[in-house]
LUMVODO-554482 format. One record per residue (C-alpha): residue in one letter; x negated, y, z negated; residue number from 1. Coordinates in Angstrom, 3 decimals. Example, Ala and Ser with C-alpha at 12.3 -4.5 7.8 and 13.67 -1.06 7.14 Angstrom:
<sites>
 r       c1       c2       c3   k
 A  -12.300   -4.500   -7.800   1
 S  -13.670   -1.060   -7.140   2
</sites>
This chain:
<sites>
 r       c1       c2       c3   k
 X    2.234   11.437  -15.147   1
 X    5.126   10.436  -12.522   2
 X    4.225   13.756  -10.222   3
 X    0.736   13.586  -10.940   4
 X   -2.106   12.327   -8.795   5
 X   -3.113    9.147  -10.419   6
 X   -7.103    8.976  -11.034   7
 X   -7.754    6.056   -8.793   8
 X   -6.516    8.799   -6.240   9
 X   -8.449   11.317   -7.336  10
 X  -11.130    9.129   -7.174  11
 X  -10.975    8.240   -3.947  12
 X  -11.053   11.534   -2.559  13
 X  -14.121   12.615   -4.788  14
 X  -15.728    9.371   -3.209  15
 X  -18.054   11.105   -0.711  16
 X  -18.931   13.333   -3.127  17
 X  -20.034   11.295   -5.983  18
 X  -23.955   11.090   -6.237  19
 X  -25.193    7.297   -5.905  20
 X  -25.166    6.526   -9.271  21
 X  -22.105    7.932   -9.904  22
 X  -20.191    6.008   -7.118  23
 X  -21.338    2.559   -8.549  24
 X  -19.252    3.345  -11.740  25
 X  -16.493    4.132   -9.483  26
 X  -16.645    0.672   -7.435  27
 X  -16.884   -0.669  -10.902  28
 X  -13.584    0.938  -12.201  29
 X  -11.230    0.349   -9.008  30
 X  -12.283   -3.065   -8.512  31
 X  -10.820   -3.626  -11.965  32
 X   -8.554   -0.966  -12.912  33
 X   -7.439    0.812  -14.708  34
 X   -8.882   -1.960  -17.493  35
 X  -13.036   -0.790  -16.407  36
 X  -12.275    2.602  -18.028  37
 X  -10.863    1.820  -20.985  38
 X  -14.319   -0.222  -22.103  39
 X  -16.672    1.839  -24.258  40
 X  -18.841    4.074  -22.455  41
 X  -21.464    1.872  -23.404  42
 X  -19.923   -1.494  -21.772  43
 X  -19.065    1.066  -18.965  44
 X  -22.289    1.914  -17.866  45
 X  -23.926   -1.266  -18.411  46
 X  -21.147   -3.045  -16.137  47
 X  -22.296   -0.159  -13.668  48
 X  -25.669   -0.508  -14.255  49
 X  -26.144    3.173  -15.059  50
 X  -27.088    5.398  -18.138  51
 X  -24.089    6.906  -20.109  52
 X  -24.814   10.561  -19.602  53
 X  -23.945    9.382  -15.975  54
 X  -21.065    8.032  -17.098  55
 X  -20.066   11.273  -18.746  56
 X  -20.989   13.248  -15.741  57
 X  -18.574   10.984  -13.914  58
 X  -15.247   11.462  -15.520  59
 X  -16.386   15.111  -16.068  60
 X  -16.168   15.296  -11.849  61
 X  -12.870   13.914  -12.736  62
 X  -11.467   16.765  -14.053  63
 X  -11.951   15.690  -17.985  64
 X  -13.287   17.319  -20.846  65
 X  -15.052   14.304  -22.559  66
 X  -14.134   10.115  -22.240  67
 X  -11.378   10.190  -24.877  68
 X   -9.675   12.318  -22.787  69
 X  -10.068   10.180  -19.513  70
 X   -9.243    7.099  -21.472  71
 X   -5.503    8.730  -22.782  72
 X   -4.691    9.272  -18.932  73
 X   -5.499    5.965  -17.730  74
 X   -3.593    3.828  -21.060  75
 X   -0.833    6.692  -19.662  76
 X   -1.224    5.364  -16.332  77
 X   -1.119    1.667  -18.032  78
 X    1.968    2.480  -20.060  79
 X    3.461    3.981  -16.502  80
 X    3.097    1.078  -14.212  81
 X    5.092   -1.348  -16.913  82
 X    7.840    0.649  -17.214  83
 X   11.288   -0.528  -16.043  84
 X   14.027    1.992  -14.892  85
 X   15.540    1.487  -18.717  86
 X   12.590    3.565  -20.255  87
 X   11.870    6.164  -16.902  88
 X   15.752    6.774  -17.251  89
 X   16.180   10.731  -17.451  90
 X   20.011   11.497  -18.399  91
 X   19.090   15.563  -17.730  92
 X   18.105   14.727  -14.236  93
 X   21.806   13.140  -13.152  94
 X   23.351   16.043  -14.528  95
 X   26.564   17.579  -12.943  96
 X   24.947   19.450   -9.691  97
 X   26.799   21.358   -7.151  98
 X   24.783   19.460   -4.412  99
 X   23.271   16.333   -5.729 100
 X   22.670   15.015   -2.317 101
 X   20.548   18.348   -1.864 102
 X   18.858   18.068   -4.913 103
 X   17.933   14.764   -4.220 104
 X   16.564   14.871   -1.144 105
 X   14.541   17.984   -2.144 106
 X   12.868   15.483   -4.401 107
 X   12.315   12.702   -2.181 108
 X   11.027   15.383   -0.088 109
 X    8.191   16.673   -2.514 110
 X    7.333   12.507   -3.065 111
 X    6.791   12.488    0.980 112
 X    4.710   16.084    0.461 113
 X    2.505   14.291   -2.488 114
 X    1.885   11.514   -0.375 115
 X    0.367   12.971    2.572 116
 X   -1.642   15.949    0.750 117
 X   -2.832   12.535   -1.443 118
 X   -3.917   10.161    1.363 119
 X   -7.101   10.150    2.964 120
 X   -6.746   10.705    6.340 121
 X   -9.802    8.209    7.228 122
 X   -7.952    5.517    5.471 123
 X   -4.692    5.752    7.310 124
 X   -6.758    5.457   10.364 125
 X   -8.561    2.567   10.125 126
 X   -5.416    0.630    9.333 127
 X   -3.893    1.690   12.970 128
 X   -7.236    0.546   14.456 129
 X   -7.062   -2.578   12.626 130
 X   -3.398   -3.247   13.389 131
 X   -4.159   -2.216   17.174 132
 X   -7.054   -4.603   17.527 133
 X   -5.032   -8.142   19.786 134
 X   -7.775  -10.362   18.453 135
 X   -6.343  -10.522   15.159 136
 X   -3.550  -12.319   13.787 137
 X   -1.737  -10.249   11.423 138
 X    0.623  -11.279    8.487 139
 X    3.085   -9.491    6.185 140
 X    4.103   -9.847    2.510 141
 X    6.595   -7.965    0.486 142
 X    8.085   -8.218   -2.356 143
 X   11.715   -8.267   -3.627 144
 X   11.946   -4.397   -3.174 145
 X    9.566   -4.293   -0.230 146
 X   10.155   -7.533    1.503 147
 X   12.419   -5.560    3.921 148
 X    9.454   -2.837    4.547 149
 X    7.387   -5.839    5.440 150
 X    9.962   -7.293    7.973 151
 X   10.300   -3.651    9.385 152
 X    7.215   -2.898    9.885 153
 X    6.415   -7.021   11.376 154
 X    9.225   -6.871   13.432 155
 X    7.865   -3.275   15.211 156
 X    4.678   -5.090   16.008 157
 X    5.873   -7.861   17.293 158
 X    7.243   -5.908   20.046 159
 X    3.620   -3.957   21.001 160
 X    0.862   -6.582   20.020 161
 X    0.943  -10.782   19.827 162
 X    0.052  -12.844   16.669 163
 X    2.368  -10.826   14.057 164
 X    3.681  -12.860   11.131 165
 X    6.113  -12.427    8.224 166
 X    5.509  -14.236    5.385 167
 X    8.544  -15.739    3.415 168
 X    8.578  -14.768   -0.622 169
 X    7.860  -18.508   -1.904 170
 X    4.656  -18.880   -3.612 171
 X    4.459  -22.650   -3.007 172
 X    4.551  -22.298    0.720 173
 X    1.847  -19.876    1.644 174
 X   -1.005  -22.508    1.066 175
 X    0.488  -24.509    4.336 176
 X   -0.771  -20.245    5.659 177
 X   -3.631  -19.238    3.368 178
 X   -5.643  -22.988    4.737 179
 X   -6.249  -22.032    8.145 180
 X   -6.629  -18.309    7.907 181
 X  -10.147  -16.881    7.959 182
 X  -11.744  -13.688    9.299 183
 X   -9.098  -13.414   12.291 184
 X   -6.911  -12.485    9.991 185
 X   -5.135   -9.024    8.492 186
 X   -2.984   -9.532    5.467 187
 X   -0.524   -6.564    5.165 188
 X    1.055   -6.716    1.223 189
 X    3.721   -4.582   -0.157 190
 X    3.130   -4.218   -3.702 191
 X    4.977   -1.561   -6.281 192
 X    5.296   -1.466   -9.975 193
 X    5.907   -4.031  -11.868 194
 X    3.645   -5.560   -9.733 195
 X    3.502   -9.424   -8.360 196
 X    0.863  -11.422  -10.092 197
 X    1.604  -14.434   -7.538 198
 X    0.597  -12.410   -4.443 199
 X   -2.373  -10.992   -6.360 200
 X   -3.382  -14.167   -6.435 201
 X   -2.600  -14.760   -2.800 202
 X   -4.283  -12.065   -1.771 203
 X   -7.240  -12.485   -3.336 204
 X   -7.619  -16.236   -2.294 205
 X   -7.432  -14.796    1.365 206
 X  -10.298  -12.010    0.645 207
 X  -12.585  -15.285   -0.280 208
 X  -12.012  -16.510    3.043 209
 X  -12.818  -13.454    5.090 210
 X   -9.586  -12.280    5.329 211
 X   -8.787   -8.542    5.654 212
 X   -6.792   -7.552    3.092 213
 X   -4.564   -4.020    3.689 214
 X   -2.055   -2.907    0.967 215
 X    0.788   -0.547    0.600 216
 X    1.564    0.870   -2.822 217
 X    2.403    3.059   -4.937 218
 X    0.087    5.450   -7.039 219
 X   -0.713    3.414   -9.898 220
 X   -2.932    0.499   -7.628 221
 X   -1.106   -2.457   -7.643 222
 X   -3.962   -4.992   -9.030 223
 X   -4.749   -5.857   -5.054 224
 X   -6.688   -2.969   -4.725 225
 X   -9.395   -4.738   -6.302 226
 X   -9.563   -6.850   -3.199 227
 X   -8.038   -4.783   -0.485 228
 X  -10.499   -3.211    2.043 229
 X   -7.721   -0.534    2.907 230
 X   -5.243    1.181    0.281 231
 X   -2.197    3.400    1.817 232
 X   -0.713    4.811   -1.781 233
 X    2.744    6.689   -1.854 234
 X    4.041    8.382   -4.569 235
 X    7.153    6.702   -5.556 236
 X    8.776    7.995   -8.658 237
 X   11.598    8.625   -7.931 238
 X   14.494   10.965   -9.524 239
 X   16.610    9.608  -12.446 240
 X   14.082    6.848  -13.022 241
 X   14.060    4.680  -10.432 242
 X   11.205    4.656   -8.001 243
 X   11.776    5.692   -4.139 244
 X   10.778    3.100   -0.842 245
 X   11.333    6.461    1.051 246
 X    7.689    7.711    1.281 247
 X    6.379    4.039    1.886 248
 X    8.664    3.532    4.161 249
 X    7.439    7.001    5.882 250
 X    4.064    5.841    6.267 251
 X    4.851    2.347    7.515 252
 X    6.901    4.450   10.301 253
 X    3.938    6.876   10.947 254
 X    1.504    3.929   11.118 255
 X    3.978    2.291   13.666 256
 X    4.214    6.077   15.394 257
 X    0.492    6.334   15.559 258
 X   -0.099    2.898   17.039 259
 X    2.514    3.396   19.895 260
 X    0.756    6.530   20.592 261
 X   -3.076    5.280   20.768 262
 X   -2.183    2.171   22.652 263
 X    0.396    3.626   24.699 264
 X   -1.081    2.446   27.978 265
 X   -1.238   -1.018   27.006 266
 X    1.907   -1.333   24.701 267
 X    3.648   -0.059   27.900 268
 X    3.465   -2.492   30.006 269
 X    3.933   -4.728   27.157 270
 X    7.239   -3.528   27.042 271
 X    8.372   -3.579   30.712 272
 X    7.454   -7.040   30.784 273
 X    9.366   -7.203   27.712 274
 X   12.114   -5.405   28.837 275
 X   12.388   -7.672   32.452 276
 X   12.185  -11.034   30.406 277
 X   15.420   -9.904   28.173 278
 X   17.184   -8.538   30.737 279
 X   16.714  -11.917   32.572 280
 X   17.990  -13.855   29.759 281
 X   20.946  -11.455   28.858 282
 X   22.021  -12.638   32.364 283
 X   21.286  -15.858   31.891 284
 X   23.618  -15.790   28.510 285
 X   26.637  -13.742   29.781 286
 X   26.911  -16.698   32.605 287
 X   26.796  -19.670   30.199 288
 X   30.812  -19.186   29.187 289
 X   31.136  -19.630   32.834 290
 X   29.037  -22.544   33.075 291
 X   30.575  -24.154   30.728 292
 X   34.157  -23.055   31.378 293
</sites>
């Protein structure tokens, strides 16, 4: 399963391809999964409002043979996402090596390759335009692995667009946040296995107030997919057990790349201004020893 393309991936890019019927059992299943799927086909359908044969036609586009076998791979996928490093730990895969630094970032590498073949193009898109667009406040949330992907990525925009803010990791403060945002907003989360129930909750109290919801994670859909209105997934798994930051923190530096380059005009003279005012106060601070001397 760890090199695999989850089936929430797969589903999403069958989407477009999925007759009508077919793509409201597939809202049904990623706004609750993987839990949908592993219903009867019965409960399935009726939760989708659609006959089972559709059902079966579904998870045959899928790539399965018949629903027990779609159910195995998504209690897999389960199983997956609530593993810690103790259980992925592989002692054949830190083996002596001649080059482990090689070998290592030959598989980081592939992770990066999986990634981009994996992501819809469309997707990754409408995230620059949303993170380009001045009239919208934007805030960031990571978590104790990814709080430092979130204060990369915040502290990048800050420098070409206003309103950026990163939000600390304390549950009990983001309601003094979460009461006056509204449909200004973008809510950027970080969010890898084993995933954060707190800013699930967060993040779903935003989406009932019109906020837009964007999350980065890993293949296995942390649970704010359900209310996210843009996904960027990166495979993360990592050799040895331990999962990787590396490709998120690839497309967090092409969605930084790709917003410099379609708001270059503007984010330029953003930056001489920004340039003038430090070089004004970097003045201003090598005199004060003076000043005060």
């Amino acid at each position: 399963m760890e090199g695999r393309r989850s089936i929430a991936e797969e589903l999403r890019q069958l989407f477009d391809t999925l007759t009508p019927t077919e793509r409201k059992i597939g809202r049904v299943l990623l706004a609750n999964y993987p839990m949908a799927g592993l219903e009867t086909i019965a409960l399935l359908a009726s939760r989708s409002d659609v006959s089972g044969p559709t059902v079966l036609r579904f998870v045959g586009k899928l790539g399965f043979d018949s629903y027990a076998a779609f159910q195995s791979a998504l209690r897999e996928e389960l199983e997956a996402r609530l593993q810690s490093p103790l259980v992925r730990h592989n002692p054949s895969e830190l083996a002596d090596d001649d080059d482990f630094l090689t070998n290592h970032a030959r598989q980081l590498t592939e992770l990066i390759r999986s990634t981009v073949t994996n992501l819809p193009r469309a997707e990754f898109d409408d995230v620059v335009k949303l993170l380009a667009d001045t009239r919208l406040r934007v805030w960031l949330l990571g978590g104790r692995l990814t709080e430092s992907l979130a204060s990369y990525l915040g502290h990048h925009l800050k420098v070409v667009r206003p309103s950026v803010h990163l939000l600390r990791g304390l549950p009990a403060s983001w309601a003094d946040t979460l009461v006056d945002m509204d449909k200004r907003d973008v809510l950027v989360v970080f969010d890898i296995r084993r995933y954060w129930d707190e800013a699930a909750t967060f993040a779903a109290m935003a989406a009932e107030r019109k906020v837009t919801v964007v999350l980065f994670t890993d293949q296995w859909l942390s649970p704010i997919s359900r209310v996210a209105r843009l996904t960027l997934v990166a495979h993360t798994a990592g050799p040895a057990g331990w999962d990787s930051n590396t490709p998120l923190m690839m497309l967090v530096d092409a969605v930084i790349a790709a917003l410099n380059s379609r708001n270059w005009p503007d984010i330029s003279a953003r930056l001489q201004e920004l340039e003038a005012m430090r070089g004004k106060l970097g003045e201003l601070g090598a005199e004060a020893p003076a000043r005060q001397a």
